[in-house]
PDB file of N, CA, C and O in Angstrom:
ATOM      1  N   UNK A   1      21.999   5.052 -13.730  1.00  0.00           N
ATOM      2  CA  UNK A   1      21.265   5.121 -12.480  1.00  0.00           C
ATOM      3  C   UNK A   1      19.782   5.336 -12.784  1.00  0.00           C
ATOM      4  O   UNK A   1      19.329   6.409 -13.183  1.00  0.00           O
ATOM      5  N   UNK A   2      18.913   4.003 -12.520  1.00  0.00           N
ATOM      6  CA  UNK A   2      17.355   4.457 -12.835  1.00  0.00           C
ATOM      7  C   UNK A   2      16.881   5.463 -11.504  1.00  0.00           C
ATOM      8  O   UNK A   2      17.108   5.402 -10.295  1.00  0.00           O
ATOM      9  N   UNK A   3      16.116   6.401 -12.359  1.00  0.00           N
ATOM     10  CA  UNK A   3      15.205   7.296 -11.026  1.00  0.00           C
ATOM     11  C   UNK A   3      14.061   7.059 -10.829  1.00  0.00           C
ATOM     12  O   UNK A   3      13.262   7.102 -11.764  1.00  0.00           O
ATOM     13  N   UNK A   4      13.650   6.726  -9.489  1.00  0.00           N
ATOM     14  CA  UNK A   4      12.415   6.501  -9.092  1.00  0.00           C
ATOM     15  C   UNK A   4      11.394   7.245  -9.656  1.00  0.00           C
ATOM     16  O   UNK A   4      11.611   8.340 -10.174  1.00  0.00           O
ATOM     17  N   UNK A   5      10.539   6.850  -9.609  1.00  0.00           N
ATOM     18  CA  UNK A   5       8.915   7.471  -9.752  1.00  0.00           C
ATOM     19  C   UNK A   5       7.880   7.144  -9.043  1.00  0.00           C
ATOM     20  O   UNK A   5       8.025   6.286  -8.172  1.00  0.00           O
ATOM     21  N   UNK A   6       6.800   7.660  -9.226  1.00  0.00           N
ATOM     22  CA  UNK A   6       5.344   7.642  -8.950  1.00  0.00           C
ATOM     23  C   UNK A   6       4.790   6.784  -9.980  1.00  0.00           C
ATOM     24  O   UNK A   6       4.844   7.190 -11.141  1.00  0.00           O
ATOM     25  N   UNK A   7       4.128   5.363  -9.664  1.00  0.00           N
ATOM     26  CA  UNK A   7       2.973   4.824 -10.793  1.00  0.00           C
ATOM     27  C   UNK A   7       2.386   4.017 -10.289  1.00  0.00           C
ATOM     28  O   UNK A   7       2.684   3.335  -9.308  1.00  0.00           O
ATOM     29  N   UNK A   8       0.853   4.017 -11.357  1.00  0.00           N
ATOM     30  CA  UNK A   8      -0.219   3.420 -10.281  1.00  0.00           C
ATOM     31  C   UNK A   8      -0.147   1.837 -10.837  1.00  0.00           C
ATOM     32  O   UNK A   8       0.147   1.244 -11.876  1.00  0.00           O
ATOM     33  N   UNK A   9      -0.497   1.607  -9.797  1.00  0.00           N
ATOM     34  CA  UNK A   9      -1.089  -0.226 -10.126  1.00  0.00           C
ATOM     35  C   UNK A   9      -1.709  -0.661  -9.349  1.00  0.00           C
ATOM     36  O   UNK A   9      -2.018   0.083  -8.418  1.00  0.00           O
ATOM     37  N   UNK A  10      -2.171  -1.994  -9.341  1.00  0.00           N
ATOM     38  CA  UNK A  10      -3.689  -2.663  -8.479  1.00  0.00           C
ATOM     39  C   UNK A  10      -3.163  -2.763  -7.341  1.00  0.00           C
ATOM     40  O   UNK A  10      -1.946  -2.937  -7.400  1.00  0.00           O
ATOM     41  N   UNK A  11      -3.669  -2.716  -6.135  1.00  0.00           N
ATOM     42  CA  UNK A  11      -3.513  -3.280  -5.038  1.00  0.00           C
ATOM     43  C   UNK A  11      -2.492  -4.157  -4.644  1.00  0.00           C
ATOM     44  O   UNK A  11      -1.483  -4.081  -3.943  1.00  0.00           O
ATOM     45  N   UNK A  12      -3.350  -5.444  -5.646  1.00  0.00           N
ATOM     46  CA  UNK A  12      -2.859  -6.236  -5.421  1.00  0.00           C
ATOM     47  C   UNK A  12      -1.158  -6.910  -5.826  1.00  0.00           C
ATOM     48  O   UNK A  12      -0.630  -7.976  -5.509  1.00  0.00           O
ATOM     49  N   UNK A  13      -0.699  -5.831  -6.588  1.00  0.00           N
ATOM     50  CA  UNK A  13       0.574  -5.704  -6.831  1.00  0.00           C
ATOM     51  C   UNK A  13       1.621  -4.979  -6.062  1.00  0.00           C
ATOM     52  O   UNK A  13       2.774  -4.761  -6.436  1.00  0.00           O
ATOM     53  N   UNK A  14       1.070  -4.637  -4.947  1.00  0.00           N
ATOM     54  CA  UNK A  14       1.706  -3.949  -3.806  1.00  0.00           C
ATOM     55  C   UNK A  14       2.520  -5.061  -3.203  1.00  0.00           C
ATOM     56  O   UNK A  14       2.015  -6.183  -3.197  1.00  0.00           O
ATOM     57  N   UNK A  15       3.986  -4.847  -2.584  1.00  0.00           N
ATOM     58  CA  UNK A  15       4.813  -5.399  -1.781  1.00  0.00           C
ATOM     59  C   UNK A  15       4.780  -5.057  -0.269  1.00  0.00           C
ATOM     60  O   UNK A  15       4.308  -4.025   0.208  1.00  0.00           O
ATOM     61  N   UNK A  16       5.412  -6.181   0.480  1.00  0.00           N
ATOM     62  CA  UNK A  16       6.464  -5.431   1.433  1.00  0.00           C
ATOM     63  C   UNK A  16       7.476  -4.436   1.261  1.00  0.00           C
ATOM     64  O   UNK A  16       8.235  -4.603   0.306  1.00  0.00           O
ATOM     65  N   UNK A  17       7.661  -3.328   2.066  1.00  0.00           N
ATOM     66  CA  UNK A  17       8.767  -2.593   1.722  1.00  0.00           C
ATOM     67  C   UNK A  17       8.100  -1.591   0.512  1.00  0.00           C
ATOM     68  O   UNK A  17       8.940  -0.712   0.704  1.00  0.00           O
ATOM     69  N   UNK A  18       7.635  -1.276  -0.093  1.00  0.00           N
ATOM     70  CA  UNK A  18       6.662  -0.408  -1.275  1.00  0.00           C
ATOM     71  C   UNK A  18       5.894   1.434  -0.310  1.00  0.00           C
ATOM     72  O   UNK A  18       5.156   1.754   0.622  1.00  0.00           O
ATOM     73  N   UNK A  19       6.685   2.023  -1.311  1.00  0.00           N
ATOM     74  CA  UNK A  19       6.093   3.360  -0.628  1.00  0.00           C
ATOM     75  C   UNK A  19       4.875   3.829  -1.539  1.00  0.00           C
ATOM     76  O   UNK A  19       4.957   4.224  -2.702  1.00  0.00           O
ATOM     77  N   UNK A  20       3.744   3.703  -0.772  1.00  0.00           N
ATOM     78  CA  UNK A  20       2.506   4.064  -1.138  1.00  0.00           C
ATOM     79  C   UNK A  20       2.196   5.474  -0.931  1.00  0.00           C
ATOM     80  O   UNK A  20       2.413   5.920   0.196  1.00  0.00           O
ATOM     81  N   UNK A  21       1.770   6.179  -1.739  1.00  0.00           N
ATOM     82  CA  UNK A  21       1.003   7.686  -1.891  1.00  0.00           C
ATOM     83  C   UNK A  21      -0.910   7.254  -1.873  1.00  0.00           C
ATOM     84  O   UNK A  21      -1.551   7.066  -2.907  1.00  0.00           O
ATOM     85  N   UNK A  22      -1.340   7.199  -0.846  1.00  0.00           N
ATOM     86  CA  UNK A  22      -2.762   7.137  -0.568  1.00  0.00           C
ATOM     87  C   UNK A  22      -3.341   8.184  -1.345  1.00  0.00           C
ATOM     88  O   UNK A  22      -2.695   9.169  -1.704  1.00  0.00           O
ATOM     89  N   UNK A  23      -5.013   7.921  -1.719  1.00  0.00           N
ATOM     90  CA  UNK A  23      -5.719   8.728  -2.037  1.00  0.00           C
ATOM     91  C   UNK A  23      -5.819   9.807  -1.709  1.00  0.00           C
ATOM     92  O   UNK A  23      -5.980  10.745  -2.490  1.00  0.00           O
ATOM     93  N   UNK A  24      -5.712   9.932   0.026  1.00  0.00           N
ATOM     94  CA  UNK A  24      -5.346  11.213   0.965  1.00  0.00           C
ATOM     95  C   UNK A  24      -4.234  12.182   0.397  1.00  0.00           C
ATOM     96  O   UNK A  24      -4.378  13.403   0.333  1.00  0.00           O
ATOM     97  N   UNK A  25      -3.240  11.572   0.040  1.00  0.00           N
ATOM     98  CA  UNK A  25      -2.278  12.334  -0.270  1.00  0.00           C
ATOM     99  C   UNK A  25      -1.133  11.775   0.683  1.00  0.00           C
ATOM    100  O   UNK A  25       0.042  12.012   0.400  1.00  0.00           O
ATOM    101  N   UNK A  26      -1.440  11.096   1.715  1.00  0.00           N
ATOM    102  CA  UNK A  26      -0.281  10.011   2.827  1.00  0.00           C
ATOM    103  C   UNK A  26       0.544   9.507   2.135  1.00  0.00           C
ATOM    104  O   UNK A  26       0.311   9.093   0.999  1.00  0.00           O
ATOM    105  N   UNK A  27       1.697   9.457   2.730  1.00  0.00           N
ATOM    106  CA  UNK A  27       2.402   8.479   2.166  1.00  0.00           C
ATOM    107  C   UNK A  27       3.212   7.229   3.602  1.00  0.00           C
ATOM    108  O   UNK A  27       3.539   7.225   4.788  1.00  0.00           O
ATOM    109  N   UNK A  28       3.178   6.515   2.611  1.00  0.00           N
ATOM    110  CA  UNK A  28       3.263   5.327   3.780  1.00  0.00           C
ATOM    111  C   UNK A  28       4.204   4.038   3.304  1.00  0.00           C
ATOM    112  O   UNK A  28       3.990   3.570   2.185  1.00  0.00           O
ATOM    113  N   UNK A  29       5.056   3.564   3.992  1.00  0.00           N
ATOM    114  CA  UNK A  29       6.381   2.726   3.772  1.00  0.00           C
ATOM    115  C   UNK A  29       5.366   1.035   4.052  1.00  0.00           C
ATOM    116  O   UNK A  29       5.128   0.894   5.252  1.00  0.00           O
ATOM    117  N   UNK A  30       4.837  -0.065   3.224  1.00  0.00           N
ATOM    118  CA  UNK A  30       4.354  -1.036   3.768  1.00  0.00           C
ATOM    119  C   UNK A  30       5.466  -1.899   4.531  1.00  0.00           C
ATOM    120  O   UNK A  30       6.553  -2.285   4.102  1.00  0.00           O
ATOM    121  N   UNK A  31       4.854  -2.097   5.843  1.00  0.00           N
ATOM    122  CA  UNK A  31       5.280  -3.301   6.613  1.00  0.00           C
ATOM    123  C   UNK A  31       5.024  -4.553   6.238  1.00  0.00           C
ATOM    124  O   UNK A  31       5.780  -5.322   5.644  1.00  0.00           O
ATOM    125  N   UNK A  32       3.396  -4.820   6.785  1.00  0.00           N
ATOM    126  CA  UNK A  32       2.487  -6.014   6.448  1.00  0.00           C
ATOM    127  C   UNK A  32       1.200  -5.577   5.905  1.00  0.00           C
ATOM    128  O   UNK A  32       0.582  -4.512   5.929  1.00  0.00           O
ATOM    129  N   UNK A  33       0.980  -6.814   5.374  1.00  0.00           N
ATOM    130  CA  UNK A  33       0.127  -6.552   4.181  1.00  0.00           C
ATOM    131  C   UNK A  33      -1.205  -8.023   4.714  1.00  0.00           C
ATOM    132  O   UNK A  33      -0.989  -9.231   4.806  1.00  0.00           O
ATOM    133  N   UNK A  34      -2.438  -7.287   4.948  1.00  0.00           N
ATOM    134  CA  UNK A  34      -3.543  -8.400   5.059  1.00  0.00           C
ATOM    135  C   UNK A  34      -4.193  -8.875   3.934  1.00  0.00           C
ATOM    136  O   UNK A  34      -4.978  -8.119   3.363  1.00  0.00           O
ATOM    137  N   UNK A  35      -4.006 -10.001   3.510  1.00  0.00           N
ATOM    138  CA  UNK A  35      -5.180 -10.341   2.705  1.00  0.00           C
ATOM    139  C   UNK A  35      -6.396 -11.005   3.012  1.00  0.00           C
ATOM    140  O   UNK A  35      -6.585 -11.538   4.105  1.00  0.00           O
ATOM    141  N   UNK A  36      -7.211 -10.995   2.109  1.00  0.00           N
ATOM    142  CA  UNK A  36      -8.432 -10.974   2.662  1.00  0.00           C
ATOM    143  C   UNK A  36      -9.022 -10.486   3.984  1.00  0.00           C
ATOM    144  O   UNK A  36      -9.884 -11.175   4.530  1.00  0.00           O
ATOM    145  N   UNK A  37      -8.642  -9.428   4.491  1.00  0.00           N
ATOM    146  CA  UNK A  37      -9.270  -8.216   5.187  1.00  0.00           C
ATOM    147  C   UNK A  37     -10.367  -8.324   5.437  1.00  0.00           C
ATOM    148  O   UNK A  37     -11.225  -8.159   4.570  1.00  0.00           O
ATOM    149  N   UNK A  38     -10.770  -8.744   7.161  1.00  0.00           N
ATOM    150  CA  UNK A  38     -12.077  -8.732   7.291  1.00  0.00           C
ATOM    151  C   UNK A  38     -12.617  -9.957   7.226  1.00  0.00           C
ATOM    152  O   UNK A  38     -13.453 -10.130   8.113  1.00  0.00           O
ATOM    153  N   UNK A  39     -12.463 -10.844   6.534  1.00  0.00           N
ATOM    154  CA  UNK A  39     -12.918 -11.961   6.118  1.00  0.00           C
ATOM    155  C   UNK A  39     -13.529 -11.595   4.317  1.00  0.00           C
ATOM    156  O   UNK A  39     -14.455 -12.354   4.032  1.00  0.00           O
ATOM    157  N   UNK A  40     -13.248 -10.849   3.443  1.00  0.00           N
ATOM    158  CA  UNK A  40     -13.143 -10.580   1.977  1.00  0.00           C
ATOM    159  C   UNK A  40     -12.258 -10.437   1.144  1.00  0.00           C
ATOM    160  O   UNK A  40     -11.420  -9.543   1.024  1.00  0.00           O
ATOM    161  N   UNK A  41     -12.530 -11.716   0.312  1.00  0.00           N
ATOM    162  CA  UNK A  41     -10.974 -11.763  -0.207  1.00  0.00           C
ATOM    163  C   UNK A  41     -10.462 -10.336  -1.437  1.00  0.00           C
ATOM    164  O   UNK A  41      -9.378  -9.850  -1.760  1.00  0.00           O
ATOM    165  N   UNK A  42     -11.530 -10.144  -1.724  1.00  0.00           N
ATOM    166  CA  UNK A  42     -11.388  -8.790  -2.078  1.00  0.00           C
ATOM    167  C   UNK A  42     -10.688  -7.812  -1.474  1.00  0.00           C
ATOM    168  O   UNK A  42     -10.225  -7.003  -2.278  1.00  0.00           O
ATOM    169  N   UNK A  43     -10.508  -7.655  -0.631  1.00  0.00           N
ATOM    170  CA  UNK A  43     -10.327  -6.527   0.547  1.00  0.00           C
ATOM    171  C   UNK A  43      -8.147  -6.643   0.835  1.00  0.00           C
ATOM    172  O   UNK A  43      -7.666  -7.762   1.012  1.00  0.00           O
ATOM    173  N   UNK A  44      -7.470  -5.739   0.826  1.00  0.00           N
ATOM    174  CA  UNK A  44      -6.231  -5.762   1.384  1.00  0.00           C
ATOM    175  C   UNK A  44      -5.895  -4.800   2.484  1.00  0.00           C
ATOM    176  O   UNK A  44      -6.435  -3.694   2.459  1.00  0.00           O
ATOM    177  N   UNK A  45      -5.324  -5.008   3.141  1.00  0.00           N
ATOM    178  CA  UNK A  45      -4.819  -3.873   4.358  1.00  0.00           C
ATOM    179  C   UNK A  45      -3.890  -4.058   4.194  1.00  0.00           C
ATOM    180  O   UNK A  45      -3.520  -5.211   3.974  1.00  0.00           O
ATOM    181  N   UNK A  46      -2.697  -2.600   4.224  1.00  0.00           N
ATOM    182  CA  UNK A  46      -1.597  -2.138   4.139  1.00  0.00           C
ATOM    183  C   UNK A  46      -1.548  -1.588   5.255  1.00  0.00           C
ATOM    184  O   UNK A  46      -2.328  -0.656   5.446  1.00  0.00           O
ATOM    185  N   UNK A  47      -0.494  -2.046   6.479  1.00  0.00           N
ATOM    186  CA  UNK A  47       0.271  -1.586   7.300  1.00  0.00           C
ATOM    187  C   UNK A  47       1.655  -0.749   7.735  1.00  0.00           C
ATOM    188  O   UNK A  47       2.648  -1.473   7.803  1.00  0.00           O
ATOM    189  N   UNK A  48       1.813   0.289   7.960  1.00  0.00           N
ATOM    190  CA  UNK A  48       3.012   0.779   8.464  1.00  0.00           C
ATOM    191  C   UNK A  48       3.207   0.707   9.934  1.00  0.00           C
ATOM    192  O   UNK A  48       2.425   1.224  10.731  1.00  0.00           O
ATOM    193  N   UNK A  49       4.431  -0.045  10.316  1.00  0.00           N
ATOM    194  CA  UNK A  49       4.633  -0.185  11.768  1.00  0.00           C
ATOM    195  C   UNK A  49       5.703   0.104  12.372  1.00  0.00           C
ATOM    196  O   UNK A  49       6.161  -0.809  13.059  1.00  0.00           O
ATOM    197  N   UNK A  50       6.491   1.447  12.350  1.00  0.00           N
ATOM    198  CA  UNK A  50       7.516   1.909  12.540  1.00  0.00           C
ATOM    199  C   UNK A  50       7.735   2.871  13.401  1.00  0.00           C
ATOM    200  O   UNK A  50       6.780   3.423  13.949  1.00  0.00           O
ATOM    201  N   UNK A  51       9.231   3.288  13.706  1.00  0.00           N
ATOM    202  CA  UNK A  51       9.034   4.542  14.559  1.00  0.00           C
ATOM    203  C   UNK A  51       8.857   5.704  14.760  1.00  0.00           C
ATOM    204  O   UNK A  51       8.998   6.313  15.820  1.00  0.00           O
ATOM    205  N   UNK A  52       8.402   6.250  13.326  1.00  0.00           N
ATOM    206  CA  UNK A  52       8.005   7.109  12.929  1.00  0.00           C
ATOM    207  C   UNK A  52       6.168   7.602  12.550  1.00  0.00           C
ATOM    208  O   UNK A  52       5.645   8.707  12.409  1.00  0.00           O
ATOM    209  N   UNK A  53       5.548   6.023  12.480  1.00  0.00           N
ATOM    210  CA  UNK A  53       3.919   6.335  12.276  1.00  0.00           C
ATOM    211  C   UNK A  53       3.707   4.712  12.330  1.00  0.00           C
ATOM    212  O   UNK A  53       4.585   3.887  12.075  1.00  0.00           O
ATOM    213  N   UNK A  54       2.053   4.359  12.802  1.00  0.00           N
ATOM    214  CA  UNK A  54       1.784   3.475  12.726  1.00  0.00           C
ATOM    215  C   UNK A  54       0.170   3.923  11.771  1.00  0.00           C
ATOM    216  O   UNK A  54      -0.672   4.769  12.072  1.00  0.00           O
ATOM    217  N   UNK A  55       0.210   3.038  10.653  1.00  0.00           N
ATOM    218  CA  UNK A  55      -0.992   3.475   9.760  1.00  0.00           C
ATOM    219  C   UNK A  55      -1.245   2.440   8.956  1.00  0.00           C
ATOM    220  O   UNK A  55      -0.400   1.840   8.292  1.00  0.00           O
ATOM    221  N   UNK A  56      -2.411   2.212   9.002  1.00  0.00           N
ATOM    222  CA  UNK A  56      -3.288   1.074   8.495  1.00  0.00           C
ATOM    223  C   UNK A  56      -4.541   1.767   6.969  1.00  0.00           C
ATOM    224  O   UNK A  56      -5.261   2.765   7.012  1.00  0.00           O
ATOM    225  N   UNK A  57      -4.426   1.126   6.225  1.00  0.00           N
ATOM    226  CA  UNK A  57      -5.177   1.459   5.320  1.00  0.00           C
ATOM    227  C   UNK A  57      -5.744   0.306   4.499  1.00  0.00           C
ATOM    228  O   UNK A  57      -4.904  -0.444   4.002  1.00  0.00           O
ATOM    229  N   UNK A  58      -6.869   0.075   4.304  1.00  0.00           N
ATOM    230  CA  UNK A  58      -7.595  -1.129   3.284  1.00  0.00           C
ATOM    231  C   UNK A  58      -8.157  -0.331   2.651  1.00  0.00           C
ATOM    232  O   UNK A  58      -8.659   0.747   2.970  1.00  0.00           O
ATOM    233  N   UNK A  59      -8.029  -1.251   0.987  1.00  0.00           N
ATOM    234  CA  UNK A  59      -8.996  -0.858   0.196  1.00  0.00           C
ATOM    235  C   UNK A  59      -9.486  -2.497  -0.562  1.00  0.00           C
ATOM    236  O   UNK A  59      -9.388  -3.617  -0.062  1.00  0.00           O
ATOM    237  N   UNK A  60     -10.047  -2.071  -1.989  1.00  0.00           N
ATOM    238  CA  UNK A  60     -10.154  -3.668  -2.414  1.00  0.00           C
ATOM    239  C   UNK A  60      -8.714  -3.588  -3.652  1.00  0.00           C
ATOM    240  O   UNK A  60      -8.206  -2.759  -4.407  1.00  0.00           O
ATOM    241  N   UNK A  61      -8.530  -4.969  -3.259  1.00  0.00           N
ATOM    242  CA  UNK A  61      -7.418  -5.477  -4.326  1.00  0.00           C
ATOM    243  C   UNK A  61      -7.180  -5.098  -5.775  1.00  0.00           C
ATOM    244  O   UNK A  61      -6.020  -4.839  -6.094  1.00  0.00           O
ATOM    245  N   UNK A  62      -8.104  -5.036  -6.660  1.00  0.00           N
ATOM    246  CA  UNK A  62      -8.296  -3.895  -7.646  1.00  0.00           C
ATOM    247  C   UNK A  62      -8.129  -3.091  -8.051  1.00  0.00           C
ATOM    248  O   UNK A  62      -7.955  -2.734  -9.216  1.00  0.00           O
ATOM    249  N   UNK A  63      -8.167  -2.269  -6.425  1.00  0.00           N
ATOM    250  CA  UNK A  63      -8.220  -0.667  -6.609  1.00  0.00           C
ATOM    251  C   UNK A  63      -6.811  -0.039  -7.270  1.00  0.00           C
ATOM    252  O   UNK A  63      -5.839  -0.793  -7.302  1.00  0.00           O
ATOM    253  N   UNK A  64      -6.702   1.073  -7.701  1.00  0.00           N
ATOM    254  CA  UNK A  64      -5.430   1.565  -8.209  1.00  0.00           C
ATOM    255  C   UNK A  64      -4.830   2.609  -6.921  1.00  0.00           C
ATOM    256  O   UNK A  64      -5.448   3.391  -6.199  1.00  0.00           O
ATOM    257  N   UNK A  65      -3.687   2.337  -6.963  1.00  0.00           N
ATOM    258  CA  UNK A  65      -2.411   3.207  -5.868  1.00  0.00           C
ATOM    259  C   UNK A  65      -1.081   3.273  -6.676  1.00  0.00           C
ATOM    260  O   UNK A  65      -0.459   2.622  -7.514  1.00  0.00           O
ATOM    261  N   UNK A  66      -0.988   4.525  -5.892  1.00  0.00           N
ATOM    262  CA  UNK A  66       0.653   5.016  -6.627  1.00  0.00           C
ATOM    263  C   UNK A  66       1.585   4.180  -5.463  1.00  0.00           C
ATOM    264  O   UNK A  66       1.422   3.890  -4.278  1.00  0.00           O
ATOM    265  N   UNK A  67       2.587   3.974  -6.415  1.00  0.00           N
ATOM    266  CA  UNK A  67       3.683   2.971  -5.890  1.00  0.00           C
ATOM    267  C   UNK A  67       5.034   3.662  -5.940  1.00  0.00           C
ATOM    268  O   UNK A  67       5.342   3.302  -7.076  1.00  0.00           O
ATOM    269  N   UNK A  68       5.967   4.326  -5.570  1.00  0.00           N
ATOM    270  CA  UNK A  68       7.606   5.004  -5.861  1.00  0.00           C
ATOM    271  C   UNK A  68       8.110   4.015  -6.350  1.00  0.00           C
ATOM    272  O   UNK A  68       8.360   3.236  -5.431  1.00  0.00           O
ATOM    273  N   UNK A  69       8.514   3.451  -7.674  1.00  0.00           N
ATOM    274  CA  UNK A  69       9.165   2.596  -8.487  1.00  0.00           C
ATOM    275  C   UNK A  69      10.488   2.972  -8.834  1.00  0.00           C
ATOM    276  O   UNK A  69      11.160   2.252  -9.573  1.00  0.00           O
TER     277      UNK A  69
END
């Protein structure tokens, strides 16, 4: 039985379905995922749209986030 973890990777290696630990310390289940955000393709937005929280977060594609693997 593998056990989950915490590990970081780019942005842009984020899924649907992927539980993100924000810089904040949030944690957040992705729904949908924007690319190019804004009109920059740099840029991603991560959405949660559930019945429990609705939360939106962009950063740039690059950036590093913890992922529960």
């Amino acid at each position: 039985m593998r056990q989950e973890r915490w590990v970081t990777i780019a942005a842009s290696g984020v899924e649907t379905g992927d539980r993100l630990r924000l810089p904040s310390g949030t944690e957040m289940t992705v729904s949908r995922i924007e690319t190019a955000f804004l009109g920059h393709d740099d840029l991603v937005c991560f959405i949660e749209d559930s019945d429990d929280q609705w939360l939106a977060q962009a950063m740039g594609s690059n950036s590093d986030i913890e992922v529960m693997r």
